[in-house]
C-alpha positions as a Markdown table, in Angstrom:
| # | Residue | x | y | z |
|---|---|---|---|---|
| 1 | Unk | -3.3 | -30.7 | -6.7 |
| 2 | Unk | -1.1 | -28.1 | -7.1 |
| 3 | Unk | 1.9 | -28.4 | -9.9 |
| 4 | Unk | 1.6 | -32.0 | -9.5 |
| 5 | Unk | 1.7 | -32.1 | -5.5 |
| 6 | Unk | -1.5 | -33.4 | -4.0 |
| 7 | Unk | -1.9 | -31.5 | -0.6 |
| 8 | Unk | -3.1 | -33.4 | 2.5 |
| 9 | Unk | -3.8 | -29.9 | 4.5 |
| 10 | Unk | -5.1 | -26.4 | 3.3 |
| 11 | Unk | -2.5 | -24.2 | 3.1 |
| 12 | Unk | -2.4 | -20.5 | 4.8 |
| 13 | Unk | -1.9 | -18.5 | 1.5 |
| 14 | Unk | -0.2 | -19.9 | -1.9 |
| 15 | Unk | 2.5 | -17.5 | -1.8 |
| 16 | Unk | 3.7 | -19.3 | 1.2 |
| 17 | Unk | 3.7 | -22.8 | -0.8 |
| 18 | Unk | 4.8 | -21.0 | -4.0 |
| 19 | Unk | 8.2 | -19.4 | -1.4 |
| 20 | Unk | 8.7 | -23.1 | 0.2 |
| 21 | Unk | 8.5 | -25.0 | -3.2 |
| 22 | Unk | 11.5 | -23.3 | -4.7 |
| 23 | Unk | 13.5 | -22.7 | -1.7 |
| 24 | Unk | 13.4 | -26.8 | -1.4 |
| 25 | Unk | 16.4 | -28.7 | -2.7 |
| 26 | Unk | 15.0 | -32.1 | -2.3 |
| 27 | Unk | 12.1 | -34.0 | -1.9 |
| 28 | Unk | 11.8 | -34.8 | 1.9 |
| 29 | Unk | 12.5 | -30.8 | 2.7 |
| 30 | Unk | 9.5 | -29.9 | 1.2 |
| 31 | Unk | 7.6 | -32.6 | 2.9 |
| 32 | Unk | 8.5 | -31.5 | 6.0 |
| 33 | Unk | 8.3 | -27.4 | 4.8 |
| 34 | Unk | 4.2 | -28.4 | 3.3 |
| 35 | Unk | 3.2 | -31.7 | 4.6 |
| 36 | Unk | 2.7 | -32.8 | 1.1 |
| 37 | Unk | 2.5 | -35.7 | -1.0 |
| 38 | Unk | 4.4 | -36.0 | -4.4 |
| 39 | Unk | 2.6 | -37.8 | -6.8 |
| 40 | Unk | 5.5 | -37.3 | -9.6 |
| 41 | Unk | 8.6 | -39.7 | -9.5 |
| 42 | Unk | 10.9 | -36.5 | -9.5 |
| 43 | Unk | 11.1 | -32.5 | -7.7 |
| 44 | Unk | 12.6 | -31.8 | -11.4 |
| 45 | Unk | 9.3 | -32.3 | -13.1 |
| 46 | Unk | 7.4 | -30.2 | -10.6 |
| 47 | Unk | 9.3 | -27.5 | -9.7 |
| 48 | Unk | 9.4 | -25.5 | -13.0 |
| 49 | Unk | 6.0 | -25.9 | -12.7 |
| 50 | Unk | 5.6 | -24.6 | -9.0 |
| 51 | Unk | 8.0 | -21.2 | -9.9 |
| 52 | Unk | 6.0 | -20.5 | -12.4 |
| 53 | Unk | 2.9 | -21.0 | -10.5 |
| 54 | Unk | 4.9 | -18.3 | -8.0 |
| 55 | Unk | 5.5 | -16.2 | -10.7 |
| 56 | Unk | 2.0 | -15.7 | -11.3 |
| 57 | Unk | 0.7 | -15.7 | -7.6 |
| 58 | Unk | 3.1 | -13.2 | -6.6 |
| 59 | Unk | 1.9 | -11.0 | -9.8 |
| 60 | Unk | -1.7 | -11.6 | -8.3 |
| 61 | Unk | -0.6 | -10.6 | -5.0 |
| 62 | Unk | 1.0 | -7.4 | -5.3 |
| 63 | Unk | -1.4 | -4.7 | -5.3 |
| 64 | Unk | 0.3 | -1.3 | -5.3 |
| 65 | Unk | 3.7 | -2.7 | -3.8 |
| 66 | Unk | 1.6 | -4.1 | -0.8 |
| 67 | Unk | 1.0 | -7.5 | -1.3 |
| 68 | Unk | -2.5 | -8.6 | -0.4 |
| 69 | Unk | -1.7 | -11.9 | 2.1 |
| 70 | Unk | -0.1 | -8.8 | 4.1 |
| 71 | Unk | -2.9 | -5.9 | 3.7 |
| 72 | Unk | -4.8 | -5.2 | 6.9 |
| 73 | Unk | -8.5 | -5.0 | 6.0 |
| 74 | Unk | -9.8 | -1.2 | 5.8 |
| 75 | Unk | -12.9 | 0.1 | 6.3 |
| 76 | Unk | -14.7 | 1.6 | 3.4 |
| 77 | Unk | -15.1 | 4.9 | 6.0 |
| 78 | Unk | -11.1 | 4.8 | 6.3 |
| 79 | Unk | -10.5 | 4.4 | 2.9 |
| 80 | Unk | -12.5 | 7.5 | 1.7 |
| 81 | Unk | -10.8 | 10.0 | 3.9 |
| 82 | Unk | -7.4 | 10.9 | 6.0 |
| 83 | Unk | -7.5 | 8.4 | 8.5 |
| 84 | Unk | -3.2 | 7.6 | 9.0 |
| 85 | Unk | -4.0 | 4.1 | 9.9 |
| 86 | Unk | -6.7 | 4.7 | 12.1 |
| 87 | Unk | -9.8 | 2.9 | 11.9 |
| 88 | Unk | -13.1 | 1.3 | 13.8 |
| 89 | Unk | -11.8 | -1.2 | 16.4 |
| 90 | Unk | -14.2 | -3.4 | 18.5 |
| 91 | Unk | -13.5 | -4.5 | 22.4 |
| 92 | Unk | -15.1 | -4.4 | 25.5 |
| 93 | Unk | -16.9 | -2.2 | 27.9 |
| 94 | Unk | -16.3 | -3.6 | 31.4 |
| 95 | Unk | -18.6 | -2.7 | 34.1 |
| 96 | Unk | -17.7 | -2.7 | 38.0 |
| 97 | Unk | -18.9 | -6.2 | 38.0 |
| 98 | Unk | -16.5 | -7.1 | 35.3 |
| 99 | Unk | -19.3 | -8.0 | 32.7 |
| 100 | Unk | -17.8 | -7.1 | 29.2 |
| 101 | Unk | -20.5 | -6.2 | 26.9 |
| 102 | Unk | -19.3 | -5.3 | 23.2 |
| 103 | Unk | -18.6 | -2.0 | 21.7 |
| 104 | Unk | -17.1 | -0.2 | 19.0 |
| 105 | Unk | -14.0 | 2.6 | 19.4 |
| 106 | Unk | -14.5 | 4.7 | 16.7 |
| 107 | Unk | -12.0 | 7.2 | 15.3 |
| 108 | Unk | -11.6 | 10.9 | 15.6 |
| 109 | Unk | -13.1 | 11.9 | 12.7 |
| 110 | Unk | -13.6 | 15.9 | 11.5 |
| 111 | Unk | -14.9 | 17.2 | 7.9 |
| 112 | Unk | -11.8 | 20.0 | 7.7 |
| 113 | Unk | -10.4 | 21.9 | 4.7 |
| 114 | Unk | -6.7 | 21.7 | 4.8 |
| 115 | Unk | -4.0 | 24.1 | 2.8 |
| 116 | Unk | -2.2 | 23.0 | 0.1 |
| 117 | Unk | 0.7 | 25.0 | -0.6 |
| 118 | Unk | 1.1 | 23.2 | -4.2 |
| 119 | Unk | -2.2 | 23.8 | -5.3 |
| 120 | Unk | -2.5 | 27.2 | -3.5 |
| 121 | Unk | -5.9 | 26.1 | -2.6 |
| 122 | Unk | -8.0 | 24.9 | 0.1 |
| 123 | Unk | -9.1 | 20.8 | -0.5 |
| 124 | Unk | -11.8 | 19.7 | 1.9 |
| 125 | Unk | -11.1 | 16.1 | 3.7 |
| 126 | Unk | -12.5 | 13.6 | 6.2 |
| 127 | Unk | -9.5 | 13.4 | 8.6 |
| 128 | Unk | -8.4 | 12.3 | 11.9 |
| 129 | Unk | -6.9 | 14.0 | 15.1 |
| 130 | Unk | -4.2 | 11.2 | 14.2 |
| 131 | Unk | -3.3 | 12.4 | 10.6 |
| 132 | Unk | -3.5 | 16.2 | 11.6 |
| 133 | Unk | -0.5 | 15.8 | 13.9 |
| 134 | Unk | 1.0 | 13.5 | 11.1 |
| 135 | Unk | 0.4 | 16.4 | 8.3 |
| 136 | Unk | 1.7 | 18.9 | 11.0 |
| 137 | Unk | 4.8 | 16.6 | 11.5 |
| 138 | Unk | 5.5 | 16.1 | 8.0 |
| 139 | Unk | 5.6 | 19.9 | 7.8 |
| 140 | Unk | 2.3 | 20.4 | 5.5 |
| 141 | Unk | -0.2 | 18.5 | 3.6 |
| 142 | Unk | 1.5 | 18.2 | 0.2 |
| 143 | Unk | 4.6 | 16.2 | 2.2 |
| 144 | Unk | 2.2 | 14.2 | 4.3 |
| 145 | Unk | 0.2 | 12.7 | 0.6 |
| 146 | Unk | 3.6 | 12.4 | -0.6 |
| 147 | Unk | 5.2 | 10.1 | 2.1 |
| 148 | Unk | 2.9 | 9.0 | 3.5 |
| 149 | Unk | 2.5 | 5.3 | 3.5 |
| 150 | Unk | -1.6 | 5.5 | 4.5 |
| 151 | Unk | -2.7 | 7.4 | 1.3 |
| 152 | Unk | -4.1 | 4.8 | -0.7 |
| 153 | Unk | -6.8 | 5.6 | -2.5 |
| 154 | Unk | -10.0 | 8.0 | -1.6 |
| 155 | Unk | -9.9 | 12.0 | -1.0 |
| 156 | Unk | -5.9 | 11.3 | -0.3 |
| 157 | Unk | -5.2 | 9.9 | -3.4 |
| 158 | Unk | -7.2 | 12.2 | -5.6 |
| 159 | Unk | -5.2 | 15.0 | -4.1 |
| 160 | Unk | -2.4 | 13.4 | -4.3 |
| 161 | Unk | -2.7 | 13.4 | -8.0 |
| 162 | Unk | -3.6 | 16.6 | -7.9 |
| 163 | Unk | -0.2 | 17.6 | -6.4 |
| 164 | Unk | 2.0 | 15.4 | -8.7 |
| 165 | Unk | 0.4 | 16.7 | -11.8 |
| 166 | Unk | 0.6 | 20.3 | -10.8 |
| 167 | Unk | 4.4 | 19.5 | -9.3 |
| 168 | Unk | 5.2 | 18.3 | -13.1 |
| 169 | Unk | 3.6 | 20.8 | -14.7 |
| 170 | Unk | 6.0 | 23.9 | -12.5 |
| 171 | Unk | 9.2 | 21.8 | -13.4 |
| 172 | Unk | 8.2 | 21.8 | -16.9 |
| 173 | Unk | 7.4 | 25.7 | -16.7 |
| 174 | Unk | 10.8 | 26.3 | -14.6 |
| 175 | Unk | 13.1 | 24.4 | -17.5 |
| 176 | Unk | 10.8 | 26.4 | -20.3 |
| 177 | Unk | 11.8 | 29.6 | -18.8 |
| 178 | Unk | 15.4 | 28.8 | -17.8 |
| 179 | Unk | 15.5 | 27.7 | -21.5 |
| 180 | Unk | 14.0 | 31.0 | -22.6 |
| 181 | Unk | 16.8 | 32.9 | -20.4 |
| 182 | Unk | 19.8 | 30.8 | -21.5 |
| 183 | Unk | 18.8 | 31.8 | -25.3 |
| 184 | Unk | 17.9 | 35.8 | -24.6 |
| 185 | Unk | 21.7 | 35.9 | -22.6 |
| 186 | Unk | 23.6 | 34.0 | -25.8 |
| 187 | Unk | 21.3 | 36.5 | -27.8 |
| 188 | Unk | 22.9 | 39.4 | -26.1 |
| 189 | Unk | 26.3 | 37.9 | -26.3 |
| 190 | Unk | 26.1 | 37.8 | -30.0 |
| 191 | Unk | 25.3 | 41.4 | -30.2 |
């Protein structure tokens, strides 16, 4: 019983009910929508009930702008390193007599230390053939962590961090010194 409707089948994900619920302007729409039952005598009585209920889900739901009913599930070995999306798949080996036994495809995986030009140093990763040609494409490892959409959390993000914080820090520096020149050249006008 959700928000007063009594559900005859599970749903896929609450956000989905939550999305439906609102969107519904009358009763027999959001039968059809959920295949649900109302138990109260009116959609006015429940559906302040169900935004708010969406409020809170979609709150629940959004984990670092990706919402988690859409997240693909990550390996714990992908998340520690430079993968770019790549991760342990599963399929078959097929012999000549076409008998599919199961295996694993692995990733590409290397232990490298890659430049960063921001931090003038070099940071050791786990990364893939995948996410070399990415960094390479990006045109260096400091735009890659930047843009990229895969950095998440591990080696990635710590470096990441790294990058912002030092990228902050050399804007402040830069306005302290233009600051510095603006008020030596109004110092020389004056004299």
């Amino acid at each position: 019983n959700i928000g007063g409707i009594a559900l005859r089948y599970r749903p896929i994900n609450m956000a989905s009910i939550c999305r439906a619920a609102t969107v519904a302007a009358s009763r027999t729409q959001v039968q059809s929508q959920l295949r649900v039952q109302w138990t109260p005598s009116s959609i006015s009585e429940t559906l302040p009930s169900i935004s708010c209920l969406c409020a809170h889900f979609d709150d629940a739901l959004n984990i670092g702008g990706v919402t988690a009913a859409s997240a693909r599930h990550r390996s714990n070995r992908s998340r520690r390193g430079l993968y770019d999306g790549k991760d342990v798949r599963s399929g078959n080996n097929v012999s000549f007599s076409m008998k599919a036994t199961r295996r694993k495809f692995k990733p590409n995986v290397f232990r490298k230390r890659l430049y960063s030009e921001t931090l003038d140093e070099m940071v050791r990763f786990h990364v893939t053939t995948s996410a070399l040609r990415s960094i390479d494409k990006a045109g260096g490892l400091d735009n890659y962590l930047l843009s990229s959409k895969h950095v998440l959390e591990g080696e990635g993000l710590m470096a990441k961090k790294r990058i912002v914080q030092r990228k902050k820090l050399m804007a402040r520096l830069q306005q302290k010194a233009a600051e510095a020149s603006d008020a030596a050249s109004s110092l020389q006008e004056h004299q």
